[in-house]
C-alpha positions as CSV (number, residue, x, y, z in Angstrom):
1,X,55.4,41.3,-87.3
2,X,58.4,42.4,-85.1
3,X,59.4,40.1,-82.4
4,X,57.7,42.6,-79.7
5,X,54.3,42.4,-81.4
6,X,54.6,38.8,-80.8
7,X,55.8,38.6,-77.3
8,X,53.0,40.4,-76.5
9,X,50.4,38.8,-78.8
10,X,51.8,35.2,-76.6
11,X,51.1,37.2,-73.1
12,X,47.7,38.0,-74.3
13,X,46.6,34.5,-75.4
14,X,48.3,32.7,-72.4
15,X,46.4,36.0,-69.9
16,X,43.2,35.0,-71.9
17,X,43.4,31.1,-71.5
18,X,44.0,31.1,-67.8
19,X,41.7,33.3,-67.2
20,X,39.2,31.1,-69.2
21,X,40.4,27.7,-67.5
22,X,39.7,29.8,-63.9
23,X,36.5,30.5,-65.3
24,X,36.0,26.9,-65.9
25,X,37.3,26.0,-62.2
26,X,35.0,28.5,-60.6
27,X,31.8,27.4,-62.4
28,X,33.0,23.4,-61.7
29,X,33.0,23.7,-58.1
30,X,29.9,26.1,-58.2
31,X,28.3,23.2,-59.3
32,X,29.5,20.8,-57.6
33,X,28.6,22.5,-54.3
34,X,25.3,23.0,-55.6
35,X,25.1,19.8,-56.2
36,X,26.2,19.1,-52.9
37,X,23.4,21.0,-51.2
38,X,20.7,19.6,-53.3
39,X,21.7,15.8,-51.8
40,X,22.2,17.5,-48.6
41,X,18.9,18.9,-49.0
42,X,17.1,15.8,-50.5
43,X,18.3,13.4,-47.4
44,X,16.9,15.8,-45.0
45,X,13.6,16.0,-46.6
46,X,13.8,12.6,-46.6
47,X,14.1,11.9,-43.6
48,X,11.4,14.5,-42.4
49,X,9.0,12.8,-44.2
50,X,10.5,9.2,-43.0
51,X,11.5,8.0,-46.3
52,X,15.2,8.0,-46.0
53,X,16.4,5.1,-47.1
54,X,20.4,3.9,-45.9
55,X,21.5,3.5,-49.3
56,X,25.9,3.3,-50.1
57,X,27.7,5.9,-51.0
58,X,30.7,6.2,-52.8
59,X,32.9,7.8,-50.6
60,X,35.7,8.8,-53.0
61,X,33.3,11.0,-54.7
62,X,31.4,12.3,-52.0
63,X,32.2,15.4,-49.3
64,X,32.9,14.1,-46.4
65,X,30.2,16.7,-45.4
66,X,28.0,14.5,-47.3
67,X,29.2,11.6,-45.9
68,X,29.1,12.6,-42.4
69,X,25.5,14.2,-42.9
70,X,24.6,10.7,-44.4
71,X,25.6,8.6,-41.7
72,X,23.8,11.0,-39.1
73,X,20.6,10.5,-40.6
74,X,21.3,6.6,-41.1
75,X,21.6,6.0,-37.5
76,X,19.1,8.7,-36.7
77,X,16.6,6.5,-39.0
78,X,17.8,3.3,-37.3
79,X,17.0,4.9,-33.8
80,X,13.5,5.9,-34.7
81,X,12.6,2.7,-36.3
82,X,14.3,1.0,-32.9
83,X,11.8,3.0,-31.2
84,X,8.9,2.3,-32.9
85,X,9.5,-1.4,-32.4
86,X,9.8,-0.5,-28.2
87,X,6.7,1.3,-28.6
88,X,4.9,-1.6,-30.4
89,X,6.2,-4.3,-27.7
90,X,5.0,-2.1,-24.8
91,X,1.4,-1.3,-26.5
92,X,1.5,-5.4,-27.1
93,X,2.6,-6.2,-23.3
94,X,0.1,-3.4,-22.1
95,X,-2.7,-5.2,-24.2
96,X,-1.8,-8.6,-23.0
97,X,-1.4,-7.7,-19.5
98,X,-5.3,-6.1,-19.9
99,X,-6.7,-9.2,-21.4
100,X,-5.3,-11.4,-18.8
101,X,-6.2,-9.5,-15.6
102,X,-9.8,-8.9,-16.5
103,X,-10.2,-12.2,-15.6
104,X,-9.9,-12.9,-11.8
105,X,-10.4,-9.1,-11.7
106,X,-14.2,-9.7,-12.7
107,X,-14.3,-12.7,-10.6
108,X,-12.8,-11.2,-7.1
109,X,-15.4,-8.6,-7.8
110,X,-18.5,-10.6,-8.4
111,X,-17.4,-13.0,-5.2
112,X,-16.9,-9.6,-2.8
113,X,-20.7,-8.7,-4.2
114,X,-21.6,-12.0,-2.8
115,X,-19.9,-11.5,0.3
116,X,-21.7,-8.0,0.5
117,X,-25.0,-9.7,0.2
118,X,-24.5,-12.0,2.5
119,X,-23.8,-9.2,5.2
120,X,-27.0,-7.4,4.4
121,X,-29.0,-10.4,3.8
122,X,-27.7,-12.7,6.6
123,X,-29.5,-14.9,4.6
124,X,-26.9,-17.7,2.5
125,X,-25.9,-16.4,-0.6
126,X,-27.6,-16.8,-4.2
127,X,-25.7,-17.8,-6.9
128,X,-26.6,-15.9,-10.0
129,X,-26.8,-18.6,-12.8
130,X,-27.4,-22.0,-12.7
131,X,-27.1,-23.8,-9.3
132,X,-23.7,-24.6,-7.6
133,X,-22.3,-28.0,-7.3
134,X,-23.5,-29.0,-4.0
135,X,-26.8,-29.8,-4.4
136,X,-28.5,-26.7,-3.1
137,X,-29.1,-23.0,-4.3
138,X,-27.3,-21.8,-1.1
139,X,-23.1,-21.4,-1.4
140,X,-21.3,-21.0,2.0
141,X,-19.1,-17.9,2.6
142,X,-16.5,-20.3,3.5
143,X,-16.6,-21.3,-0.7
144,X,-16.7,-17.7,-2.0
145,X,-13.6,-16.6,0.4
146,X,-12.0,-19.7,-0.9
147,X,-13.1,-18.3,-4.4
148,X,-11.3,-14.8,-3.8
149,X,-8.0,-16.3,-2.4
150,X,-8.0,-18.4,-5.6
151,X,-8.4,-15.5,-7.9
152,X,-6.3,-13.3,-5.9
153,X,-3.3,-16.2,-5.9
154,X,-4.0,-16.5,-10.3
155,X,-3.8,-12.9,-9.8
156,X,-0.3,-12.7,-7.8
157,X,1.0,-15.1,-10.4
158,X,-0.3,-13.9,-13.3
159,X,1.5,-10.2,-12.4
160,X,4.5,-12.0,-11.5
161,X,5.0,-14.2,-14.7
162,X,4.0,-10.5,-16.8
163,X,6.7,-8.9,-14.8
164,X,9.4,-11.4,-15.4
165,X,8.6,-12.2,-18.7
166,X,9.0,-7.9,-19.5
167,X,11.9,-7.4,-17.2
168,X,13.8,-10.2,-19.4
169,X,12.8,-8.9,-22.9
170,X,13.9,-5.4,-22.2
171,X,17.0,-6.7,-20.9
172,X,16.8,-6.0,-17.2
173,X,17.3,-9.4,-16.2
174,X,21.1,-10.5,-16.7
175,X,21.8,-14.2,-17.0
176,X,24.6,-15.2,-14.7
177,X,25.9,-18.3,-16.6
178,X,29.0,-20.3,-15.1
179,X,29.6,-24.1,-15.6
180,X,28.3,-25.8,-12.6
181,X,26.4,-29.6,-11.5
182,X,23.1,-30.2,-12.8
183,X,22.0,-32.3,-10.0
184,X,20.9,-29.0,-7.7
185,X,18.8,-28.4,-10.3
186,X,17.1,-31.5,-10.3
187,X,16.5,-31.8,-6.9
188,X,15.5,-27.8,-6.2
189,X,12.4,-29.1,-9.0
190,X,12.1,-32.7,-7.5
191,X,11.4,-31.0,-4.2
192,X,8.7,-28.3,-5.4
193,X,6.6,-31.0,-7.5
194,X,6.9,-33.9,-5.0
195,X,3.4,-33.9,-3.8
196,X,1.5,-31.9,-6.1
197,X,2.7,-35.4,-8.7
198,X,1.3,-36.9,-5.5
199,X,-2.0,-35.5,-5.2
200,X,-2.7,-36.5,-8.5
201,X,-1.3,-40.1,-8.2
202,X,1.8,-39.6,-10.5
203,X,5.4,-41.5,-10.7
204,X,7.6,-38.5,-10.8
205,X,11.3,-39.7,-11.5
206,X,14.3,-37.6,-11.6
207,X,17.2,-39.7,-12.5
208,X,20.6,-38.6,-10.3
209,X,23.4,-37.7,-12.6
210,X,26.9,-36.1,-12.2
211,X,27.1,-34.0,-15.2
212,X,27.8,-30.4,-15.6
213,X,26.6,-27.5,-17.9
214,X,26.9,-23.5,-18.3
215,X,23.8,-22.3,-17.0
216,X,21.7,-19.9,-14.4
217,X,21.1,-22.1,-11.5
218,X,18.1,-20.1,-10.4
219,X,16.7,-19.1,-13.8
220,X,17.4,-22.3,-15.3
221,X,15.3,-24.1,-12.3
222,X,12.4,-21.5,-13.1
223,X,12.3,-22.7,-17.1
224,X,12.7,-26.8,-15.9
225,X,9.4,-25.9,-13.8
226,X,7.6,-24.3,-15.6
227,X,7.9,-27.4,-17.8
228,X,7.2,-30.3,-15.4
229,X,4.3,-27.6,-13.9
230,X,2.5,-28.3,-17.3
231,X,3.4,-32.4,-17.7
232,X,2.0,-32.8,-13.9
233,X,-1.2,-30.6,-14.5
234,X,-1.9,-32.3,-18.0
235,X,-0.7,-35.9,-17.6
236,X,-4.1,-37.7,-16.6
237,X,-4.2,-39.6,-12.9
238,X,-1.9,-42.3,-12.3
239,X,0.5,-41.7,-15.4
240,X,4.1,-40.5,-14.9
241,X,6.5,-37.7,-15.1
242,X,10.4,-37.9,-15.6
243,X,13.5,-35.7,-16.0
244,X,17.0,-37.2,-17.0
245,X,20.0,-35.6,-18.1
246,X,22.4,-37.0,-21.3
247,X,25.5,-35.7,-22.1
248,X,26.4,-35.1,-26.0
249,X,29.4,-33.1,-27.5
250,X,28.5,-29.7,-27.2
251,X,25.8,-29.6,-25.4
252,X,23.9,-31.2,-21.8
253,X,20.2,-32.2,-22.7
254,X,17.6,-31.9,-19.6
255,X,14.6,-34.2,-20.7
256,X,11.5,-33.9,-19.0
257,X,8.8,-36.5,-20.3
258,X,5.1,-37.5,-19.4
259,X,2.9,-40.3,-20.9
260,X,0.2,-37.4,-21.2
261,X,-2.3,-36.7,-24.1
262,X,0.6,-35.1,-26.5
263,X,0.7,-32.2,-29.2
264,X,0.0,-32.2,-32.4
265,X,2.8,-31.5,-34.6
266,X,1.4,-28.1,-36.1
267,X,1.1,-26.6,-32.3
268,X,4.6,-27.1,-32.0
269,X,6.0,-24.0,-32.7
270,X,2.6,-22.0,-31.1
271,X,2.8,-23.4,-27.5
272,X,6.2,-21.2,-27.2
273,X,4.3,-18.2,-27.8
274,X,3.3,-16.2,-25.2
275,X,-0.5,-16.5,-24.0
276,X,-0.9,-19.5,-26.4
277,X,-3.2,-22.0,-24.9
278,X,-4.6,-25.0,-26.8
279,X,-8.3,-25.3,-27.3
280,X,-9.0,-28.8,-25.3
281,X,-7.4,-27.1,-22.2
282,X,-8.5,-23.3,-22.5
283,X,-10.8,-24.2,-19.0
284,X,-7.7,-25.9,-17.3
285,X,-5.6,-23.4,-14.9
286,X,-2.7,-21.4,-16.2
287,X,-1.7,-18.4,-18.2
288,X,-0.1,-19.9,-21.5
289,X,3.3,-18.2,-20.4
290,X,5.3,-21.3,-18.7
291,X,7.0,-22.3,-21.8
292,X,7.2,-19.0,-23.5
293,X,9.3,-18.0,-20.4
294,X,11.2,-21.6,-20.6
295,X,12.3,-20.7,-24.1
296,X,13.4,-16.9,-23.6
297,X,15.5,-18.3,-21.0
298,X,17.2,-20.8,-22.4
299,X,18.0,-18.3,-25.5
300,X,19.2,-16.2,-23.0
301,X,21.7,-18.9,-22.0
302,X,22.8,-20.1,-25.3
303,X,20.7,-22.8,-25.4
304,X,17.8,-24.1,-26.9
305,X,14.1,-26.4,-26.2
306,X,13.1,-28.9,-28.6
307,X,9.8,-30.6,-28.3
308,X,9.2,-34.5,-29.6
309,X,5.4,-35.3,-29.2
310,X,2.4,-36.9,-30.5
311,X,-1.2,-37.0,-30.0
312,X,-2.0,-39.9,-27.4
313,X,1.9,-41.2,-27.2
314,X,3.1,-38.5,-24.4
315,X,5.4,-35.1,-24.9
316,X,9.2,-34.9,-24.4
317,X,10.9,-31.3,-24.1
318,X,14.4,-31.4,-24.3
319,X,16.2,-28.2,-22.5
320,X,19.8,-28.3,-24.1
321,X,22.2,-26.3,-22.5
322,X,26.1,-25.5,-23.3
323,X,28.6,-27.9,-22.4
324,X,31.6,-25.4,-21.0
């Protein structure tokens, strides 16, 4: 074969494999873009049908259409399921609030009845049910107005506590922390509680101190309150209530004890919770928010409540707040 033949025999088998190897090139990256597609196409039908899970990727040998496409739909995913734990928390608030309010709703209404009789009547009043506690059938208009300005004033509260107590989960209420005394604080409570420990025959003791703590002076006076509130209405007549302040390394400690009828250990974790109200006391006055607010604030500070109690020996919370 002359040297010709074979020059061109060469050409032809070099045209021939290039022409296969592009072949091979062309149905690689067909491929691979189909392949593409189909894991484009299986995270969105995923995540139509809400099944997309964020799984990793290995981004050296992914598109970084893919990749981009993945990460949409991962936060996409994240901002729906944020959504539908907002939605849950408002339908749970929204229930809460309803059970609460039917209440002293029911009651206002069944006293303004009353009143309504009374008008058309001119007559005293009947009391539907057993007999009143003052010796006759009759009740006085003077007791049922006293009756609606009591259930109006549980009312006012109760919408007050709900409202602070949603206004801080959501985030509306900003903490303004700085390192300040904690003697204000002590005496703003001292001063509210005076003579309701009074009425009820109570030593209430606040113990004067100079040290200081990174805190909310006005939110932190509503969680110390809301504490002593409960010690002074549970802590039976003549006992005592008393707040003192220690210092320890990283945190200031507000203590706030009463010689009252104490908690068992398994309801310590439950009285935090919002609406919570132990059996023995379900008649007594009060909402069962106090000390789920208490605790939301001090989280909302840095801090934190521990509780030390036993049944018959007294309760002790501890409010611990950040040193600087």
């Amino acid at each position: 074969m002359s040297r010709e033949s074979l020059m061109i025999l060469s050409i032809i088998v070099i045209t021939a494999i290039l022409l296969t190897a592009g072949l091979c090139l062309i149905l690689y990256f067909k491929r691979r873009e189909k392949r593409l597609l189909e894991r484009i196409q299986s995270m969105l039908d995923q995540a139509i049908a809400g099944s997309f899970e964020d799984t990793r990727l290995d981004e050296s040998g992914i598109s970084a259409v893919e990749s981009a496409m993945h990460r949409f739909l991962s936060d996409s995913c994240m901002s729906y399921e944020k959504l539908a734990l907002d939605k849950e928390h408002i339908q749970t608030l929204i229930s809460d609030i309803s059970h609460q309010i039917v209440t002293p709703l029911s009651n206002i209404m069944l006293y303004t009845q009353l009143l309504e009789e009374w008008d058309t009547s001119g007559q005293g009043l009947q009391t539907p049910g057993p007999p009143v506690n003052t010796g006759e059938n009759d009740i006085e208009k003077g007791e049922v107005l006293e009756a609606i300005r009591m259930q109006a004033e549980k009312l006012e509260f109760l919408v007050e506590a709900l409202v602070k107590v949603s206004r801080m989960e959501a985030g509306l209420i900003r903490i303004q922390a700085q390192e300040q005394p904690l003697q204000p604080v002590l005496a703003a409570v001292k001063q509210q509680f005076i003579r309701k420990a009074k009425s009820k025959q109570l030593c209430f003791t606040t113990e004067p101190t100079q040290e200081r703590a990174v805190f909310d002076r006005k939110w932190t006076i509503e969680a110390v309150a809301n504490i002593v509130d409960n010690a002074i209405k549970y802590t039976p007549r003549g006992g005592t209530v008393s707040i003192r302040v220690q210092p320890y390394s990283f945190f200031t400690c507000i203590s706030v004890s009463d010689n009252g009828p104490g908690i068992p250990e398994e309801e310590h974790a439950e009285i935090f919770t919002r609406f919570y109200r132990r059996v023995e006391h379900a008649e007594a006055p009060g909402l069962g928010i106090g000390l789920y607010l208490a605790r939301e604030v001090m989280k909302a500070q840095g801090g934190y409540i521990k509780l030390t109690s036993r049944p018959s020996e007294g309760s002790t919370f501890s409010l611990f707040l950040k040193r600087n």
